[in-house]
Structures are given as structure tokens and as C-alpha cells.
N, C-alpha and C positions, 0 to 999 in steps of 0.2 A: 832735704834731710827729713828722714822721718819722725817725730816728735818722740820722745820717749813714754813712757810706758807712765799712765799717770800723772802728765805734764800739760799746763795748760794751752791750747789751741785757741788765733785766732779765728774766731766764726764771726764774718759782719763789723759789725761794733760791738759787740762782745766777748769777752772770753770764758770758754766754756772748758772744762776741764775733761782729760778724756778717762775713762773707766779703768783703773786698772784691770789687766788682762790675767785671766787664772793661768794657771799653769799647765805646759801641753800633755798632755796625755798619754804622749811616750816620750816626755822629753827626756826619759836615764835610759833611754836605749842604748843610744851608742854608747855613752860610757861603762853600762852594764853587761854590753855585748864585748868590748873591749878586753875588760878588765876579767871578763868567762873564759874569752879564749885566750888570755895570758894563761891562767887557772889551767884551764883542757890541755897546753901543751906542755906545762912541767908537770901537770899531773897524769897523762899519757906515757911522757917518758920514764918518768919512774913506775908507772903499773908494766909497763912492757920488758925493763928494762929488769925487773924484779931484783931480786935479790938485796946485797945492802943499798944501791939505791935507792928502791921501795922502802925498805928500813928506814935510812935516813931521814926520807921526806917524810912519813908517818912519825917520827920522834918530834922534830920540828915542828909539824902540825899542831902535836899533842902538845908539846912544851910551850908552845903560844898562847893554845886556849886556853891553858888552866893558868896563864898570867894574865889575859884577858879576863878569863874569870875574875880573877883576885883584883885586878884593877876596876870592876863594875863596884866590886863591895869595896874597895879601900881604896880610890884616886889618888888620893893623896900619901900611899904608902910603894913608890913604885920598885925601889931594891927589893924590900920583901917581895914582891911578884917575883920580877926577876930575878931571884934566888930559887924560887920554887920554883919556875921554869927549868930553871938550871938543875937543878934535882930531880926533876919528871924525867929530863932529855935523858939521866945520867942511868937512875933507873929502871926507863923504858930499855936501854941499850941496853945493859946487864941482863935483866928479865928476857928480852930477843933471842941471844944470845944462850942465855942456860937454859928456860923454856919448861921447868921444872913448875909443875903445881902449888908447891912451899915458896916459892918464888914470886909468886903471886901476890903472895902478904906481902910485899913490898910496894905495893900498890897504896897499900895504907899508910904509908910514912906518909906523903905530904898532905893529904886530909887530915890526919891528926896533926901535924905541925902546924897547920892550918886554924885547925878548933883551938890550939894553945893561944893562937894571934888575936882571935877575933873574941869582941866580945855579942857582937849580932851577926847576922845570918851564917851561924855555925853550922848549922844542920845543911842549910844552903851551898854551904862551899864542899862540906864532907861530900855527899853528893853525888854534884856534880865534876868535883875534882877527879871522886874516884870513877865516876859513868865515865869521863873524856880519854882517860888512861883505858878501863877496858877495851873501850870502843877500839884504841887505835889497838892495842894488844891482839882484838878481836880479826884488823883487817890485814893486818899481817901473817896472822897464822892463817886466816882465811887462802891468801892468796899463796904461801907457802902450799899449803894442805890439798889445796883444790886447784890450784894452777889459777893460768891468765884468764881461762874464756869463764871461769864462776866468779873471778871479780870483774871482770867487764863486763859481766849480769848486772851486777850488785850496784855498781855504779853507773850503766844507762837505767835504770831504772829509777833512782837518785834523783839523777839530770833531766831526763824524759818526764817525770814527776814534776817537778821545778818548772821546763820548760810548758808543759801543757798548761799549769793552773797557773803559771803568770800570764798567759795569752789570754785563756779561757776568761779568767777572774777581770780582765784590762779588758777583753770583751761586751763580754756578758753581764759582769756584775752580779747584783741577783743578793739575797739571803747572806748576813754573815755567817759561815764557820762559828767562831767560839768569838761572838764581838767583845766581850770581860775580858779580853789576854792578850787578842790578833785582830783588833778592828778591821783589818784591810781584805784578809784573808775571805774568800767567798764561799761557797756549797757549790757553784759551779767551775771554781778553778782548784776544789777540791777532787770533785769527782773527776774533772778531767785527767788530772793527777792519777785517777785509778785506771782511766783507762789509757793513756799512755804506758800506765808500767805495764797492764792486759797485752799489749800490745809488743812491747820488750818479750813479755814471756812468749808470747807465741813465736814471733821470730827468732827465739831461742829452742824452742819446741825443734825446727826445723835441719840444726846440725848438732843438737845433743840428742844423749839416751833418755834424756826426760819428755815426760809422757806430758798431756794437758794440765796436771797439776801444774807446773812451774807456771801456768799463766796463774792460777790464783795464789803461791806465792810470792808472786810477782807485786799482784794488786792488793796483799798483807802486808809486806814487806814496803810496800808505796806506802801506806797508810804509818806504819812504825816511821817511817821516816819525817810521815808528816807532823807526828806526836814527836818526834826531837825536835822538830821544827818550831810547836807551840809552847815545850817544854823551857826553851831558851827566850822565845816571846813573852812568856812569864815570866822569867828572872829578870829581861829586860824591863816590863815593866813594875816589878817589885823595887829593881833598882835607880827608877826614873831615869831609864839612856835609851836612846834609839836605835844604838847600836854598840858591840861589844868591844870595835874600836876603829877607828879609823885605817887601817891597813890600807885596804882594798877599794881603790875606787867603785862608787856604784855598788857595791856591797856589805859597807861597813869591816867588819873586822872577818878573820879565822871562822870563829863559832861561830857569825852569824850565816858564812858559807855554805860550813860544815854541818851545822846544825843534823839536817836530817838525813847523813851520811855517818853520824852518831848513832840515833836513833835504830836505822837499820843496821848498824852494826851488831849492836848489842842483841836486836832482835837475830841477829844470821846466830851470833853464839850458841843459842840455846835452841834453835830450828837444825844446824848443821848438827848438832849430836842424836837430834831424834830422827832425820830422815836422810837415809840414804843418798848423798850426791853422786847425781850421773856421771857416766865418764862422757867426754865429747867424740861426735863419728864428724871427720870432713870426708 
């Protein structure tokens, strides 16, 4: 039997103790590849399957995170989260539903309900409570407005993004990103990042009416994502936790997921009103 890891070995007449072994280098693969493709298949069926489907699973999403949220800043207060969960889910549906601009200040109930609970990081939960609400507000109308093939841009780009600068960065290494926020994060699993999405866009170039632009909203759009991505690595660590909760094997919680599937949300918002989305030719 093999001696365990750190356990003394006879050598001779002596006992020599053996080194503990660092940690493998891809040892959260499989559980990270595992627990992705759980992710890709209920999040596949509801992008495909649209309608309240889609709705639902974006309610949920949202209603998670912003108790996630509230659990980083208050652990020890978890009905209050989960009440405001319950209020996000109830709201986001209403709002779906009537789709009215005034409707939208109802976005602000639970941020303010919120700043009445807390007496620190107010500003913190106001936020990002109301960022994870538009975001999802944002990809439902997205995928409503523009159909399947502009959010299955939206999100292989996301993923493509994710998947290159986790390779790249386990690679390469190299230069940290932002090491004060995302010590792990690299300059080389960033930029692959961009070109991954370069790449998404171009392949999309190929059966829509968009022209080479979409590659460089693509490699914008990657980048906004990655800014949710650091924005939530801030919070975490303002709030000393490594992650937003245990959910997800191999990935921590929801928003540490979704993180930069936020960010480019919010970024598609205010890009889809200034430029014209193509129609798709098969």
C-alpha cells in the first residue's frame, strides 16, 4: 500500500518522512466539467425552449443571487435573504409580465428594503442587488426581442470566454489581471478570453446579417463580462468568502457562475438600443 501523503517511510534504519504533495493542477476538472455540463443542459433547455420556461429559470437565477448576495453581507441573518429572494422571484414575474417602463421602479423595493436592514455595506447591497435584477430583466427581454440565435451569441461568448482563460491562465500563467481583487486571474487567460469571443463573433458573422462588427462586439462584450466577473471577486473579497455559496460543485455558488453573464447583460442593455440587431439568414 502506498504510504499516504506526508506519512513517515521506512528508509534503512531510518525513518524519513515524505514531503507533502502540492495540489494537481487540474485536480477540479472533472468536478468543474461535471457540474458545467449539469449548468449547459438546464440552461440549454430553457434558452431553446424560451418563453416562461426561460422566464422561470431567469427568476430563479436572479432570486438566488440577490440571497446569495445578502448571505455574504449578513451569514447569520438567512430568513431575511430568503424573504428577499422571495420578493425578487415575485417581482421579477410581475415586471416579465407587464414589461411597462414605471414597472421597473419596482426594482428598487428590495435594495431599499435592504439599506433599511443593514447597517454596513449599504451602498454594497443597493448595487448590486439592483445590477442582478436588471441583468436578468435585461436577458429575458433580450431573448424575447431578438430571438434564440442573439442569446446564443450572448452566451457562447460568456462560456467561450470562461472556457479559453481557464485553459489559457492553467497554461500559461504569466502577469496577473487585477492581483488587489483576482489574484488567480492572469493577462494571458484574459486575453484569450478575447479571443475566444473574436472568434464566437466571427462564426456568427457567417449565418447572420451582421457584418465584422459583431466580432468586436463580441471581444467588448467578453471583456464586460469579465468586469462582472472582477466586480463580484471584489465583493467576495470585501466580504472575506471564496465564494458566494456552496450551490454548485466546482463552482461555488449562482453569482459566482453567473458573474460575467451579468456583466454582459447589463452591457447588451444599453448596446441593443444603440445599434441595430441583425436579423439571421440560414
Amino acid at each position: 500500500m502506498a504510504p499516504a501523503t506526508g506519512a513517515l517511510v521506512q528508509s534503512g534504519p531510518e525513518m524519513t518522512e515524505t514531503p507533502p504533495q502540492p495540489p494537481a493542477k487540474w485536480d477540479d476538472l472533472t468536478v468543474r466539467l461535471t457540474s458545467s455540463a449539469a449548468m449547459v443542459v438546464v440552461g440549454a433547455a430553457g434558452v431553446i425552449l424560451g418563453g416562461v420556461w426561460f422566464q422561470m429559470l431567469v427568476v430563479f437565477v436572479t432570486a438566488v443571487m440577490v440571497w446569495e448576495l445578502w448571505m455574504m453581507i449578513r451569514p447569520n441573518e438567512p430568513t431575511k435573504g430568503m424573504l428577499m429572494a422571495a420578493l425578487v422571484a415575485s417581482i421579477m414575474s410581475g415586471q416579465i409580465a407587464d414589461g411597462s417602463l414605471w414597472g421597473m421602479l419596482l426594482f428598487l423595493v428590495v435594495p431599499l428594503i435592504g439599506t433599511t436592514q443593514l447597517k454596513t455595506e449599504v451602498k454594497t447591497f443597493f448595487v448590486f442587488a439592483l445590477g442582478i435584477q436588471l441583468a436578468g430583466w435585461g436577458l429575458v427581454h433580450f431573448r424575447a426581442d431578438y430571438g434564440f440565435t442573439w442569446l446564443l451569441w450572448l452566451m457562447s461568448v460568456v462560456i467561450v470566454t470562461d472556457i479559453f482563460g481557464y485553459f489559457a491562465g492553467k497554461s500559461f500563467g504569466g502577469p496577473k489581471f487585477w492581483p488587489a481583487i483576482s489574484p488567480k486571474k492572469t493577462w494571458s487567460g484574459t486575453v484569450a478570453g478575447w479571443v475566444g469571443a473574436a472568434l464566437v463573433g466571427f462564426l456568427f458573422t457567417l449565418f447572420t446579417n451582421a457584418g465584422l462588427w459583431v466580432i468586436v462586439i463580441s471581444m467588448v462584450l467578453s471583456f464586460a463580462g469579465q468586469m462582472g466577473d472582477i466586480a463580484e471577486s471584489a465583493l467576495k473579497r470585501r466580504m472575506g468568502v471564496k465564494d458566494s455559496s456552496t450551490l454548485i460543485p466546482g463552482h461555488g455558488g449562482l453569482f459566482d457562475r453567473f458573474d460575467a453573464l451579468l456583466g454582459a447583460s447589463l452591457f447588451l442593455i444599453v448596446v441593443a438600443d444603440i445599434v441595430d440587431v441583425p436579423g439571421v439568414v440560414f
